[in-house]
N, C-alpha and C positions, 0 to 999 in steps of 0.2 A: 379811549374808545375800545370795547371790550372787539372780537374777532366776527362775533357774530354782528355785529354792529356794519363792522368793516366788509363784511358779505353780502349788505342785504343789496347794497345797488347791484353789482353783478348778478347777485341772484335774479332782482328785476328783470333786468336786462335781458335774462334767459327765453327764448323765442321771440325774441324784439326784434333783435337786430338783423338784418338784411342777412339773404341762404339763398346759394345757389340756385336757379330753378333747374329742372328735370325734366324740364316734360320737354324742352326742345334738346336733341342731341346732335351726333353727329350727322343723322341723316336729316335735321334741317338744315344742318349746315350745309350739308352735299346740295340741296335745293337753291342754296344762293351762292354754293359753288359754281355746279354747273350752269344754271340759268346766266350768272355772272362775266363768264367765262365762254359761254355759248353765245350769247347776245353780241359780246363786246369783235367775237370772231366773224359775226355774222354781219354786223356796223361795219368791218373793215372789209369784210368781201364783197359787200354791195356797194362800199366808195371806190372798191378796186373797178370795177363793171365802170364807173366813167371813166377810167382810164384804158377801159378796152382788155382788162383783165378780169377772165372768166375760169371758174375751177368749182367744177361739181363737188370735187372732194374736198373743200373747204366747208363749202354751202351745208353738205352731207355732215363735217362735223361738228358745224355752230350748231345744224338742228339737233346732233346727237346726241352734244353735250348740255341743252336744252331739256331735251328729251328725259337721261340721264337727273339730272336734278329736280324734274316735276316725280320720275318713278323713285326716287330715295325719298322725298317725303311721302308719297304713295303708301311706302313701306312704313313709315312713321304713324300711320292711322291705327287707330283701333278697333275697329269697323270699318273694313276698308268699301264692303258692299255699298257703303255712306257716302263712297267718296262723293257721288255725286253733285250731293246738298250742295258741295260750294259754290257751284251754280245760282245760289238762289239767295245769292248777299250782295249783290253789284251795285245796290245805294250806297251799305257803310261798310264795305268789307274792300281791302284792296289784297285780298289773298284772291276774292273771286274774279276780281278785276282782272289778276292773271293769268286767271285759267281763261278766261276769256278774250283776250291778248291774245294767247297761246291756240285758240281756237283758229285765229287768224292766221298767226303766223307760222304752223306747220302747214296746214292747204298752200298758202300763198310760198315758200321754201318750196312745197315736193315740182309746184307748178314750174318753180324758177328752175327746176332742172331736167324740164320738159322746154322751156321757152325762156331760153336765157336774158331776155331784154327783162324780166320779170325780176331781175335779182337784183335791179338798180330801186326799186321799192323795198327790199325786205330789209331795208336800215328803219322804217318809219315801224314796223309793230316792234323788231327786234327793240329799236328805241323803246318802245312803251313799257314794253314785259321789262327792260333794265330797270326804270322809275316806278313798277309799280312793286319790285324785287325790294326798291331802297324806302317805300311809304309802308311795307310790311311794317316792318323793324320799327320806323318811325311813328308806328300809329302804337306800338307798343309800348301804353305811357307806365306799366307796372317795373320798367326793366329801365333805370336810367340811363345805360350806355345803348340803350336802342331808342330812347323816345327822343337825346338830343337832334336837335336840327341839322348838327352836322353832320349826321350819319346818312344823310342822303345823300350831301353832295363825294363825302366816303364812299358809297357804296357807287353811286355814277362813274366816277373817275377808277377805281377799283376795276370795274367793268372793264372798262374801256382799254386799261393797262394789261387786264391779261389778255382780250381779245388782241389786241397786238399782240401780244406775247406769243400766242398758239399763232397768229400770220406768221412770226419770222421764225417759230418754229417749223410748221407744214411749209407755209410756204418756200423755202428751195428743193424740197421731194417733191411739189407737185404743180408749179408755176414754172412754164420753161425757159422764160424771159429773170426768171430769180427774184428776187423779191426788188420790190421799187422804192427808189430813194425816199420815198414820204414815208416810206413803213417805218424805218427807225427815228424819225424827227415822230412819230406821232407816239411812237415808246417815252421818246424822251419826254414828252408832253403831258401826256398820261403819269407817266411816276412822279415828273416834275409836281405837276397839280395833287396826286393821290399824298405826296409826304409830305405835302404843304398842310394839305386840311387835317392831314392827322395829325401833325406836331399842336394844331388848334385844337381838336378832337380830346387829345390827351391832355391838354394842359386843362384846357373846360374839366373834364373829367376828376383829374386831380386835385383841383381847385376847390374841392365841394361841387362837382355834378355829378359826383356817385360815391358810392358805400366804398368805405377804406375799402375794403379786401378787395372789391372791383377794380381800385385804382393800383392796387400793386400788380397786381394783375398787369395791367395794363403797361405802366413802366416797367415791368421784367421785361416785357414782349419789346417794347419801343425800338432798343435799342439793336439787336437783332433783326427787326422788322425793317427799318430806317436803314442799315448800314447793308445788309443782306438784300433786303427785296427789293432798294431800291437807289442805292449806289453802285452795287455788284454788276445790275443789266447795264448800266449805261457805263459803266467801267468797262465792260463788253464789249456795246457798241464802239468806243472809241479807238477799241484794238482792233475790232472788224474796220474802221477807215484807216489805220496805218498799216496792217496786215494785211493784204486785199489775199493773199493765199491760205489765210486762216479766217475769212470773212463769212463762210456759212457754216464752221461752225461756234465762232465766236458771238453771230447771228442769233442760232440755235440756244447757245448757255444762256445769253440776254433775255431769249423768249421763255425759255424753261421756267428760268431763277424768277424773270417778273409775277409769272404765274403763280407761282410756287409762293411769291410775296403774299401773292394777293389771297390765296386760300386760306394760308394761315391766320390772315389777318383778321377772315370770318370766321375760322375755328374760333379763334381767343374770343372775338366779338359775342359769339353764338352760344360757345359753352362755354370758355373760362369765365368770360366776366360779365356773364348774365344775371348778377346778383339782384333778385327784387329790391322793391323800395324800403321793405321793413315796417314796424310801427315807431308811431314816437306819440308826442305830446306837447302843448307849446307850453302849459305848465303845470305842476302838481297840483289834483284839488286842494283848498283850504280843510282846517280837519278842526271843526267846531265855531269857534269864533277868530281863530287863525287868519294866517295870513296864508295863500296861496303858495308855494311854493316855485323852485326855477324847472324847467320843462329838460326836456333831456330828447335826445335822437341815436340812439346806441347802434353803432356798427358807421355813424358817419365822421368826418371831420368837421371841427368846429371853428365856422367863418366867422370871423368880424364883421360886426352886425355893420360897418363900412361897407361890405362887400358885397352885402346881400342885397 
């Protein structure tokens, strides 16, 4: 087989295969940072409120960092004069569904710290704007590591672990009572849940649910992600219960580090391993009185037709 022979599939192949996309970067990631992160703080200061723990400057920072992640994609438009259009997609759009969420839940926030009984409600929109943060991603069926199913229950649980995280971080500066024993069983719960769905997350992924490059992607980060984001806090935790003289701020490292899990996690998600779907083919056309040819998927791994 002469060389150029040996070239042509590659050369095929050339624009086929699955390419990072661009158009979302880091400031959509700062959007389901902070919303992520803000929500998941704001769930925990409103379950704190039935236990009779009240703290403005919590409430102040889940809306800020709320806030904070709607104006970085803000910053991400192109015509930002536009922004407002999104308003006017709440049948099939769940980006407007947020903003709409969000309609809700800064009025009803600024009220709660005017009238504090008001803040045992701002769990139910904070809820909402979380789920409709993780159906974005999921309705995005061009991007295989966003349209899988399990990137919802990812992105819920994600939430929920840094919002704890930022509680036992703020919370011993600004709760006088200190942070309350449920805060760290609900850390542990949160990471527990988040590296469960991921180790499924990653293996789907790996398996053929996305383009190699996505999936190495994905295994470089694993391991770091798993052992850092979410063995590290609760290695923390365990030394805030036998150290009780080193307990806010072994607290503190717990709440940081979970955080810190969870953003990168959307980083890799959002920009490293947003590889589209790519083209392919299920076979070559026949070439006169021929016989069809085998099809080809350039840039994926190839399952056994078992598997599929």
């Amino acid at each position: 087989m002469s060389e150029q022979e040996e070239a042509q599939p590659q050369m095929r192949h050339l624009g086929l295969a699955p390419w990072l996309q661009t158009a979302w970067d880091l400031r959509a990631a700062g959007n389901f940072i902070g919303g992520g992160s803000g929500t998941g703080l704001l769930i925990l200061t409103s379950a704190a409120a039935y236990y009779g723990i009240y703290s403005r400057v919590l409430l102040l920072a889940g809306l800020a960092l709320v806030g904070l992640g709607l104006f970085s994609v803000f910053l991400e438009i192109g015509r930002p004069l536009r922004a407002m259009n999104v308003l006017f997609g709440g049948k099939r759009s769940w980006m407007t569904r947020e903003a709409m969420v969000a309609g809700v839940l800064f009025p009803l926030g600024a009220a709660a710290l005017v009238y504090p009984d008001l803040v045992k409600v701002v769990w139910i929109p904070a809820a909402a704007y979380l789920y409709c943060q993780a159906r974005i991603l999921e309705a995005t069926k061009g991007i295989p590591t966003w349209r899988s199913p399990l990137i919802l229950p990812l992105i819920l649980s994600t939430g929920i672990a840094e919002g704890a995280g930022a509680f036992l971080l703020l919370g011993p500066l600004v709760l006088e009572a200190g942070i309350p024993e449920w805060g760290g069983a609900v850390l542990i719960s949160a990471l527990a849940a988040r590296v469960f769905v991921w180790m499924f997350y990653r293996r789907r992924m790996v398996d053929g649910g996305a383009p190699v490059a996505a999936a190495a992607v994905l295994i470089a980060f694993s391991g770091p992600f798993t052992i850092g984001g979410n063995v590290m806090p609760i290695v923390f935790l365990v030394l805030a219960g036998l150290q009780p003289d080193m307990a806010v701020a072994a607290l503190a490292a717990a709440g940081l580090i979970a955080m810190l899990g969870g953003w990168a996690l959307k980083i890799t998600i959002v920009t490293k391993a947003a590889h589209n779907q790519g083209f392919a083919i299920d076979h070559s056309p026949a070439r006169g009185s021929g016989e069809s040819g085998v099809g080809f998927k350039p840039g994926w791994r190839e399952v056994p037709k078992d598997k599929t």
